[in-house]
BAVO-373589 format. One line per 2 residues: number of its first residue (from 0); their letters; for each residue x, y, z negated of C-alpha. Coordinates in pm, 1 decimal. Layout:
<recs>
NUM) A) X,Y,Z  ...
</recs>
This chain:
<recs>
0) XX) 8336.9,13009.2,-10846.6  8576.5,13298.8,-10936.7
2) XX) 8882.6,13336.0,-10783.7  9048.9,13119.7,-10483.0
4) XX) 9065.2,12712.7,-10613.5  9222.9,12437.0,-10394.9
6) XX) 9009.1,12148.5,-10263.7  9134.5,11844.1,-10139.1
8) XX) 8821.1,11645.0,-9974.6  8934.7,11309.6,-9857.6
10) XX) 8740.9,11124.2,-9589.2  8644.1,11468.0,-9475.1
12) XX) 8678.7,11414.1,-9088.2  8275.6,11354.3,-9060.9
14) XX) 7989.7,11277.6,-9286.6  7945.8,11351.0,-9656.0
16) XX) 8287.4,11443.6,-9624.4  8316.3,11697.0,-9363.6
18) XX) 7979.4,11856.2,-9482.5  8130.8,11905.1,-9840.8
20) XX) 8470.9,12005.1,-9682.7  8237.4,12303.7,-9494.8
22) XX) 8026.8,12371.9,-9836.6  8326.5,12438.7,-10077.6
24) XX) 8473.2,12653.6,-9798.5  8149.7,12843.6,-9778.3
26) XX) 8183.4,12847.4,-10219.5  8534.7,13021.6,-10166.2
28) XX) 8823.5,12737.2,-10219.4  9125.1,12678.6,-9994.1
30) XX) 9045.4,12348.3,-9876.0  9268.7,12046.0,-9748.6
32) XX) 9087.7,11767.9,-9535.3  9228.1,11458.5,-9514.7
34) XX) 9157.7,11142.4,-9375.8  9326.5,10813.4,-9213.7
36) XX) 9176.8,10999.4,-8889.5  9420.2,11247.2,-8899.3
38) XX) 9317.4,11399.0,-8574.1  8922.9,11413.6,-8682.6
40) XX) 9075.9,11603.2,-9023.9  9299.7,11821.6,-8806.0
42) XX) 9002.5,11956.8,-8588.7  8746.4,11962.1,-8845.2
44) XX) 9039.1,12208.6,-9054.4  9060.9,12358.7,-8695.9
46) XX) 8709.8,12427.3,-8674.9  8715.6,12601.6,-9072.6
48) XX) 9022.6,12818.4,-8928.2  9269.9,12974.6,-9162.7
50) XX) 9347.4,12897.9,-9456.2  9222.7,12559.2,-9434.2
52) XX) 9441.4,12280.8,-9343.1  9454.8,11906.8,-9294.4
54) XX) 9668.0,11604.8,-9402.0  9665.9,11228.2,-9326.7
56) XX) 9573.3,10976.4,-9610.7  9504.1,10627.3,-9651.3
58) XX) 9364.1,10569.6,-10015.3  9472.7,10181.9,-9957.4
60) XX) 9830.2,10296.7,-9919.6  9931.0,10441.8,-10238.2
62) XX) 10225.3,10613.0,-10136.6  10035.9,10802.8,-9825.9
64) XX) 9800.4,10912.5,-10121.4  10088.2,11030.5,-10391.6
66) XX) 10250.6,11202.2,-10081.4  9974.3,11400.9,-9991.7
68) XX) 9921.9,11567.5,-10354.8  10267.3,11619.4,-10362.9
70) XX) 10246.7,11821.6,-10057.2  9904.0,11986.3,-10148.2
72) XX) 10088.6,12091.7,-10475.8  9882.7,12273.2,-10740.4
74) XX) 9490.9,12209.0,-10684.9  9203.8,12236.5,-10861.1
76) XX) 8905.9,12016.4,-10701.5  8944.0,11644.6,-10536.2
78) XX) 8651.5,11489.3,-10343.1  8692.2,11139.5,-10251.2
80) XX) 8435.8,11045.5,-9979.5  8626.0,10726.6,-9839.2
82) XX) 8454.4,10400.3,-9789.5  8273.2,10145.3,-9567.6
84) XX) 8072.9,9817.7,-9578.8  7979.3,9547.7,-9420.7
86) XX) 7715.0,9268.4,-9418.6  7776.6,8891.2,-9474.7
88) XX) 7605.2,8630.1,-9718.1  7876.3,8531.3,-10016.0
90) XX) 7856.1,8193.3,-9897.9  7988.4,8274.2,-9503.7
92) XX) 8183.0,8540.8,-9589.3  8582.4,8553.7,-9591.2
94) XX) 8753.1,8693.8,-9876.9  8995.3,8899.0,-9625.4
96) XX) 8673.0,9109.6,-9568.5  8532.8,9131.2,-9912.6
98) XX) 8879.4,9232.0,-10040.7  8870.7,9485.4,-9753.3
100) XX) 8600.6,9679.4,-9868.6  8702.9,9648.7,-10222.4
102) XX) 9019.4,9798.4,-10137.8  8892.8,10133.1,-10001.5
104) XX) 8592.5,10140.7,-10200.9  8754.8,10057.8,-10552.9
106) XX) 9074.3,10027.9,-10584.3  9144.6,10349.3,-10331.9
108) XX) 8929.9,10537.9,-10566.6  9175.5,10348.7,-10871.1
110) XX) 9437.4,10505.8,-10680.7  9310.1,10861.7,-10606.5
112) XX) 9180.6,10914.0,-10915.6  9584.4,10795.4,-11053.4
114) XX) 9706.8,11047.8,-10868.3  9441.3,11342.7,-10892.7
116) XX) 9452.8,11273.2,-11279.1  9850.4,11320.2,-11310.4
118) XX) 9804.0,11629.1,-11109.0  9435.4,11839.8,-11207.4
120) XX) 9492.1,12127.8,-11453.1  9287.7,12188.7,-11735.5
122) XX) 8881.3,12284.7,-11592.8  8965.2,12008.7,-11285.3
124) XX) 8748.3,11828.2,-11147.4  8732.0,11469.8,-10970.9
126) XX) 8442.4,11361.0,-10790.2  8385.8,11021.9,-10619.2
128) XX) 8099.2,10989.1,-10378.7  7947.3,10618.8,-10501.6
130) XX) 7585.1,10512.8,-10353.4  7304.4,10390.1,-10429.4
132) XX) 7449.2,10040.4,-10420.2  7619.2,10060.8,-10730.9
134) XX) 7309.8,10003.9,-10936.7  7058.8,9868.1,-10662.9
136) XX) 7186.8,9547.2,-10513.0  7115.8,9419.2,-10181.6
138) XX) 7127.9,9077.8,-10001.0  7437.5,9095.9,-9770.9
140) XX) 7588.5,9371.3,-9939.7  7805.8,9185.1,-10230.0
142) XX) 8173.7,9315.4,-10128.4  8002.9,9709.4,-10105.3
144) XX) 7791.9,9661.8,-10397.5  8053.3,9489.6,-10600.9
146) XX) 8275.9,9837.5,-10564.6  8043.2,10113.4,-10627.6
148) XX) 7929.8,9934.9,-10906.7  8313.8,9929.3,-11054.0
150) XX) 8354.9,10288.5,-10930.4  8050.0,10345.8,-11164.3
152) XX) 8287.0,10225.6,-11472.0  8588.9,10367.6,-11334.2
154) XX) 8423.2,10736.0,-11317.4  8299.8,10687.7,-11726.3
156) XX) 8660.7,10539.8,-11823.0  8835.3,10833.4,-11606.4
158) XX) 8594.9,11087.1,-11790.6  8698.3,10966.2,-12097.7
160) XX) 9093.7,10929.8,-12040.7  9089.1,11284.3,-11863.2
162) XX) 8853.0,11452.1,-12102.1  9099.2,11582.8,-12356.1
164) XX) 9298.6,11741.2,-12092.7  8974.4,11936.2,-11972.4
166) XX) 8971.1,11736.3,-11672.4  8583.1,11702.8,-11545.8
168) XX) 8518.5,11339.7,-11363.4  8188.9,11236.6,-11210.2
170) XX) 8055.6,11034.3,-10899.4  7742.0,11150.7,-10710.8
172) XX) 7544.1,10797.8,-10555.6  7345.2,10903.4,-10262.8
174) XX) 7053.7,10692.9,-10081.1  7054.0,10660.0,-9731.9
176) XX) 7224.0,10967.3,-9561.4  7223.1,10961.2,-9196.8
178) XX) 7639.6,10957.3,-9106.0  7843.8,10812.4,-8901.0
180) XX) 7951.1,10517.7,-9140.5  7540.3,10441.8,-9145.1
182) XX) 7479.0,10507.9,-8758.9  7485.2,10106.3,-8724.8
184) XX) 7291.5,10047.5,-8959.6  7050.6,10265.6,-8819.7
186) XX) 7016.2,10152.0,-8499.1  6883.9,9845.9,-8604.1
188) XX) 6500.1,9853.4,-8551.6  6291.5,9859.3,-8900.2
190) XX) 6586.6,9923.8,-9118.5  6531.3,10334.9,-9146.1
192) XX) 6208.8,10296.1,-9162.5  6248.5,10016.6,-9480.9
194) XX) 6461.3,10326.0,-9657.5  6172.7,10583.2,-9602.2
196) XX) 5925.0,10329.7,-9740.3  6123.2,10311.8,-10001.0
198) XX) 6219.0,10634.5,-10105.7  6006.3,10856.4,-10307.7
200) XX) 6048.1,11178.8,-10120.9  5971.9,10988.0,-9814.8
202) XX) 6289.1,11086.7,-9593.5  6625.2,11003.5,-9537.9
204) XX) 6945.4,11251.8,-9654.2  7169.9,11443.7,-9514.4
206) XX) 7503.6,11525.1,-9551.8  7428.9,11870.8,-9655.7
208) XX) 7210.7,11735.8,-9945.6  7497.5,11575.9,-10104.8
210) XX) 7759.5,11852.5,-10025.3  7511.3,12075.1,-10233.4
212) XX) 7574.8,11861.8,-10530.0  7923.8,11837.0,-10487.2
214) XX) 7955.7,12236.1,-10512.1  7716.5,12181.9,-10840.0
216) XX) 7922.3,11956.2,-11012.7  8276.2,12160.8,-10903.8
218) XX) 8098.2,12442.4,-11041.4  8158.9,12627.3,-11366.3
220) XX) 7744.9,12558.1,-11453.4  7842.1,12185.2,-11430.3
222) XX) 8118.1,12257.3,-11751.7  7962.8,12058.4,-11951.4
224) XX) 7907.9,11741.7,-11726.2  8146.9,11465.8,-11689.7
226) XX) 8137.5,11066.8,-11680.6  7770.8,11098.7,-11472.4
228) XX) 7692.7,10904.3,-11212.8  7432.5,11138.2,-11057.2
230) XX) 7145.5,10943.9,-10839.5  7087.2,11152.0,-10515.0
232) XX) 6842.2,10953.8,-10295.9  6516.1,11103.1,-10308.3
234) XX) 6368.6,10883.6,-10594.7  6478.1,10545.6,-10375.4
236) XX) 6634.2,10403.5,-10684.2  6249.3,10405.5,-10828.8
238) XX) 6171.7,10137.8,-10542.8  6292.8,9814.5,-10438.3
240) XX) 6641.2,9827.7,-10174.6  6570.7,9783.1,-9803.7
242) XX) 6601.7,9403.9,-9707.0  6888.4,9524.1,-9457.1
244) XX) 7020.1,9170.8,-9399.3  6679.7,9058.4,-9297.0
246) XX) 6625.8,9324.7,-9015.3  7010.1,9229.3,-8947.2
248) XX) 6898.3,8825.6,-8888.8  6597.3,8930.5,-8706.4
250) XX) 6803.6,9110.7,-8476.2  7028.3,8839.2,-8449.0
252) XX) 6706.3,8636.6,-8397.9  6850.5,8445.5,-8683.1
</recs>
């Protein structure tokens, strides 16, 4: 990158987030952290020092999101990391938590991307971190793999909408990263091991691996990329998905 650009990461108080947060630092932008942790944000900008800040967000609450560009003002680069899951069959679960997941996972990104397309100059550039779930589905995973799999479309139809403007507008889909949103997930016995099985490369990710891709694709040798939804999982999209719920029910002793 030439010159100073602005970054606004969101969901950057741990995880994918924070370790693309540190990465476009290290790549020269000014860069704003937010998150609905506004405390995490504010010591993970602490930690960056000077002239990196933080800001609170909730990409559910549209008018938390519109004020925080508004106060960010003129930027160049928005990362949106935010999202969760959970694990339920379609038949037990309750639509309260399906919509919840949907909400940050989809229709927050819906609402980012609103905002961060009204506001990106020409050479701008979106990017929405999806997963592997958005082409790979899993048992017990409907409400997460429901989302990524819209974000997928959203990302191509944002491309395409932003494109004349020279706005740039991609998703990056990791595998398995070890973070703090897949920490339980972890901890249940077999279910790492099930990823590594099933992952080319044989290993797991980290956040780093995906914060090098986000610097790619903000890059001026990524000028010619938009509407991609780039697979980042070590080849696990090659295999079958984990049976998560399974190891989840054995646990249970289900």
């Amino acid at each position: 990158m030439t010159g100073r650009r602005v970054a606004l990461v969101i969901g950057a108080a741990s995880g994918i987030g924070w370790a693309s947060a540190q990465a476009l630092a290290d790549d020269g932008c000014r860069v704003v952290l937010a998150d609905r942790n506004a405390e995490g944000a504010a010591a993970r900008a602490a930690d960056l020092g000077g002239p990196h800040t933080s800001a609170y967000v909730e990409v559910t609450d549209e008018e938390t999101v519109q004020q925080l560009f508004t106060e960010v003002g003129p930027i160049d680069v928005v990362i949106n990391c935010a999202g969760f899951s959970n694990v339920g069959l379609i038949t037990d679960m309750p639509v309260d938590q399906f919509r919840s997941v949907v909400d940050v996972c989809l229709t927050g990104a819906f609402i980012v991307a609103k905002h961060a397309g009204a506001r990106l100059p020409e050479g701008g550039v979106l990017v929405s971190i999806s997963s592997l779930n958005g082409r790979q589905p899993a048992a017990g995973m409907s409400a997460y793999c429901a989302a990524k799999a819209g974000l997928s479309m959203l990302t191509q139809v944002a491309a395409l909408e932003l494109g004349p403007r020279g706005i740039r507008v991609n998703a990056i889909a990791p595998g398995f990263v070890h973070t703090p949103l897949t920490e339980p997930a972890a901890m249940i016995p077999g279910v790492v091991e099930d990823y590594v099985e099933n992952t080319a490369l044989g290993r797991a990710g980290t956040p780093q691996d995906i914060a090098a891709a986000v610097v790619f694709v903000c890059s001026p040798q990524a000028s010619w990329l938009t509407g991609e939804v780039i697979d980042l999982n070590g080849g696990a999209h090659l295999k079958r998905y984990p049976d998560v719920l399974g190891h989840v029910m054995k646990l249970a002793g289900a």
